[in-house]
N, C-alpha and C positions, 0 to 999 in steps of 0.2 A: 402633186398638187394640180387642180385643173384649173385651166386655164378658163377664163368668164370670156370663150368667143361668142357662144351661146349669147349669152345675155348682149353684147354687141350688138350680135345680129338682130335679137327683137327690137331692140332699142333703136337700130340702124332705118329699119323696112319700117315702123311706126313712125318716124320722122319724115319717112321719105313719103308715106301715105298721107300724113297730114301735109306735107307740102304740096304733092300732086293737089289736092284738096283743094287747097286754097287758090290751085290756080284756075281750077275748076271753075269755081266760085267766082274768077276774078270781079267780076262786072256787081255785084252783089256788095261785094267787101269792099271795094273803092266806092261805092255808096255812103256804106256804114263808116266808112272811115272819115269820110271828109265828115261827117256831120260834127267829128270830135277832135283835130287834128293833135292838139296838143297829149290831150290824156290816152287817146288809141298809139300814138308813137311811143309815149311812153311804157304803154303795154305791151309795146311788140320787143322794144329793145330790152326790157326784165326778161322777154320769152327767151330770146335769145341767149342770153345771157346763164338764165336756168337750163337750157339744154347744152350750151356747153360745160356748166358746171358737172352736170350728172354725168356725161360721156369723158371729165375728168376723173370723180369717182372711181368710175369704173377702171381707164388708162391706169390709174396710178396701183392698182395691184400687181399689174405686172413686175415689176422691180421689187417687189417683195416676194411674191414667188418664186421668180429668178435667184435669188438671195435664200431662201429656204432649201430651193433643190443642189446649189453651189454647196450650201455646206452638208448636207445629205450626201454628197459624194466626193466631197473634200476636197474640194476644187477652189475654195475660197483664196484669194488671190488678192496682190495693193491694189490692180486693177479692177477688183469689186466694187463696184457701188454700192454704199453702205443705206439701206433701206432707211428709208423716215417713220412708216407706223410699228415696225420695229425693231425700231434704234436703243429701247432698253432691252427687250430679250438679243439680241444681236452684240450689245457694249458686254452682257452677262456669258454668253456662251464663245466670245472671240478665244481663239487659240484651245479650248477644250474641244476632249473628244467624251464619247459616251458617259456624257452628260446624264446622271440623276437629281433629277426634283421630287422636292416633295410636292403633296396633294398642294399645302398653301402658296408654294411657289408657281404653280401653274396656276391656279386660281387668282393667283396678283398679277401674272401675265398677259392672261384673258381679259380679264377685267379691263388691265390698260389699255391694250386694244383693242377691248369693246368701245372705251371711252372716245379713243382718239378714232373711230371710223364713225362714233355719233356726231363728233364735233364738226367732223366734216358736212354730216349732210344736215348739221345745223343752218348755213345758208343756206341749200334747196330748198327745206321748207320753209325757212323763211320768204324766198321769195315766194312760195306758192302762196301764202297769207299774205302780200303785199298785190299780188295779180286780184286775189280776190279784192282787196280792198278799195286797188284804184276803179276797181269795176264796180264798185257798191258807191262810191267817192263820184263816180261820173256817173252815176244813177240816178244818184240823189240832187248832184248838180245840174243834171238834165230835167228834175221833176222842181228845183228852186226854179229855174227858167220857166218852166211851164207855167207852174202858178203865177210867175210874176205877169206872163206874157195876155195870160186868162184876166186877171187882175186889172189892167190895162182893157183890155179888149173890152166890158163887160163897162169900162168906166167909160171908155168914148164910144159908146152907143147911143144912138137918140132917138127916139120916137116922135123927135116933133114933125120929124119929114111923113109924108105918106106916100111916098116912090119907092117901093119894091126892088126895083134893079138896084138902087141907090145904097138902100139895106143891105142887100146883098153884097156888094162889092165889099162895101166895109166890112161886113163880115169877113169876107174871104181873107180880105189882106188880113185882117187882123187873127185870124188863125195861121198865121203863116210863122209869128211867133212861137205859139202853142206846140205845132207840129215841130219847131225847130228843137226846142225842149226838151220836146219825146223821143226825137233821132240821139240828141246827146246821148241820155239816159240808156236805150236801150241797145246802141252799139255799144258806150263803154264795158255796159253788162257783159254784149255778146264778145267781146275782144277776150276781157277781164277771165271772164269764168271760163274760156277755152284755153286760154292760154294757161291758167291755174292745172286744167284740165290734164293737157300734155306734159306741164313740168310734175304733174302727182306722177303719171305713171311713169315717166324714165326715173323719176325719186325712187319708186317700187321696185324696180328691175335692177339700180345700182342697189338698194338694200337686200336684194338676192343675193345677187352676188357677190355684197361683205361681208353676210350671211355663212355663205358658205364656203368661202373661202376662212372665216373664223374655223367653222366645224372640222374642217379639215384638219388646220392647224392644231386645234385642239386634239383631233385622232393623233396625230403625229406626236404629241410633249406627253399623252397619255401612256407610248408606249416608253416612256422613259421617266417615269412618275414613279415613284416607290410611295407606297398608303403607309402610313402611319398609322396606327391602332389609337385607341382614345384611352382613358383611365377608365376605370371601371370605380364607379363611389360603391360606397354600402347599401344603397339601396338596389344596384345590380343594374342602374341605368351606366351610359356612356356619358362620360361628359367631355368636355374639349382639353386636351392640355395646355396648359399659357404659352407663351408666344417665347418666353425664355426655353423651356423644355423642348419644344421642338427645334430651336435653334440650336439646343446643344443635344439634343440625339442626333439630327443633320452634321454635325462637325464629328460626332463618334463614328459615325456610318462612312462619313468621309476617310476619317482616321484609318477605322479596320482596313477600308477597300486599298490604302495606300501602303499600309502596313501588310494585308495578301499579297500585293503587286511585287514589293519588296522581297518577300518570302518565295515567291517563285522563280524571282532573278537570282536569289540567294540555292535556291536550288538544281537550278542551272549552270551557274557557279563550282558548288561541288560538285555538280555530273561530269564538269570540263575536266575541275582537278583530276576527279578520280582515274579519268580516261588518262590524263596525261600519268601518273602514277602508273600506271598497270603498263604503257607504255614504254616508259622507265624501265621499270620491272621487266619486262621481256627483254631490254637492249642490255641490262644487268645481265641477264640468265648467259646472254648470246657472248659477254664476254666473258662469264667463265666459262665457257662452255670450249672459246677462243684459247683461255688462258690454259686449261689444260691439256688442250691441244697440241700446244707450247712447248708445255712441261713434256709431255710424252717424245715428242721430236727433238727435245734436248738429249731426252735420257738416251734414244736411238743415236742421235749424233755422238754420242762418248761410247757407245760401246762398238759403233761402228766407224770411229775415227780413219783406219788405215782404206776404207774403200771411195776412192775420189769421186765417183760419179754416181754415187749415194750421195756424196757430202753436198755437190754440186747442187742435186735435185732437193738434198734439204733444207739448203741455204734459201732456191727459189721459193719454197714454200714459204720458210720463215718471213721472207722479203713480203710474200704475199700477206701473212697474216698480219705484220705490222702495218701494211696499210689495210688492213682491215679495221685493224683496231683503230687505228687515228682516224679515221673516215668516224668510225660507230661515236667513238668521241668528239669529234666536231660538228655531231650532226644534234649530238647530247647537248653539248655547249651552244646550241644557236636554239634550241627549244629553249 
């Protein structure tokens, strides 16, 4: 499995360029900002908040990987941490080894952790549609202020004076309204839709790489997938078999593979017996082979009674071959 350091890393150096960025900018962005304090603070704490979310995304694969390659090499251990996105194929394959699924058992896999790595990045985009909207929300409440401010302006006008400067002045102030309005409005936008901006694409970059760390996954349960063939109707199309049918060919498939496993310990079995039999069989041969031996040095002993240092030397032998024989047979009796 690979590891999303890749994706870290862009996610990492895009962060770090929109920060240098803004400091860039400072003088510009404390402008825009005061114009809005309440709705720009609040866009900036969503920002935040969406970019730790995504660079969680992405963290929390690790421990699922880790958990895939543990039992790929059978290292699975109490001290494992038991994965969260998956915690049902993980409750399903504990304590087994070469694991066969069928096609729909992989496919209900998938699926579930397609589900639950959707779920997840259900909040990012949610906040990315809540950035855009406080920036549309102070848009539009920066352009109520302006009409309101216009509104005003427009009603305390007089034309009865004929002093020019005097006009003027009034004027001035009273755009000062209008112009405060338009600052609302068009920072919120600017915060709103940047901020949207940066949590779309680290959203992009963790959806890579749930992406592909699925694909993976799926290579992986692929090679341990057994296809099921489909029915064949009378018109010569394929159709699906019901969900009983395939549950119970999955339990025969089961059956057979348990019932081989069976059959070749059983043949193992006999190969032991036979060995120890042929074994037998040779320590048999060796003592009749002892026992006539026996017989021959008896029949020598009686016809050669009166020579003593024959008798002596026959006795040794005899002496010898009785422990021969009790050795051969205590060695019979502990097999």
């Amino acid at each position: 499995m690979t590891r999303p350091i890749q994706t870290l890393l862009w996610m990492s150096v895009f962060t770090v360029i929109i920060a240098v960025g803004g400091l860039l900018l400072i003088g510009p962005l404390q402008d825009a900002y005061s114009s809005n304090i309440v709705f720009n603070t609040i866009i900036l704490v969503i920002l935040i908040i969406g970019i730790a979310i995504n660079f969680r995304q992405v963290l929390q694969l690790y421990p699922e990987i880790a958990w895939i390659e543990a039992y790929q090499t059978n290292s699975l251990g109490l001290s494992s941490a038991q994965p969260k996105l998956l915690s049902s194929m993980a409750r399903m394959l504990e304590g087994k080894e070469d694991v066969i699924l069928s096609t729909t058992s992989m496919r209900t896999i998938l699926d579930s952790i397609r589900t639950r790595l959707d779920d997840s990045r259900d909040l990012s985009r949610y906040l990315i549609g809540v950035l855009i909207f406080l920036g549309l929300l102070g848009t539009f409440w920066g352009l109520m202020a302006t009409v309101s401010a216009v509104g005003t302006l427009i009603s305390g006008m007089s034309v009865e004076t004929t002093d020019g400067a005097t006009i003027f002045e009034n004027l001035k102030s009273g755009l000062s309204g209008p112009l405060s309005g338009m600052g609302i409005a068009f920072s919120s936008s600017l915060f709103g839709l940047s901020g949207s901006l940066v949590v779309g694409f680290l959203d992009l970059q963790a959806g890579h790489a749930q992406n592909r760390f699925v694909n993976e996954l799926e290579e992986w349960l692929s090679s341990s997938t057994r296809i099921s063939s489909g029915i064949i109707s009378d018109e010569g199309g394929s159709i699906g078999a019901p969900a009983y049918v395939h549950a119970l060919l999955e339990k025969t498939a089961d059956a057979l593979e348990k019932m081989q496993k069976a059959g070749a310990s059983e043949d193992q079995q006999r190969e032991f017996l036979g060995k120890q039999l042929r074994e037998q069989n040779e320590l048999l041969d060796k003592l009749n082979q002892t026992q006539n031996e026996i017989v021959r040095l008896l029949k020598t002993t009686s016809e050669q009674t009166q020579d003593t240092s024959v008798n002596e030397e026959l006795r040794s032998e005899l002496r010898l071959m009785t422990k021969t024989i009790a050795n051969a047979l205590s060695s019979r009796g502990g097999k």
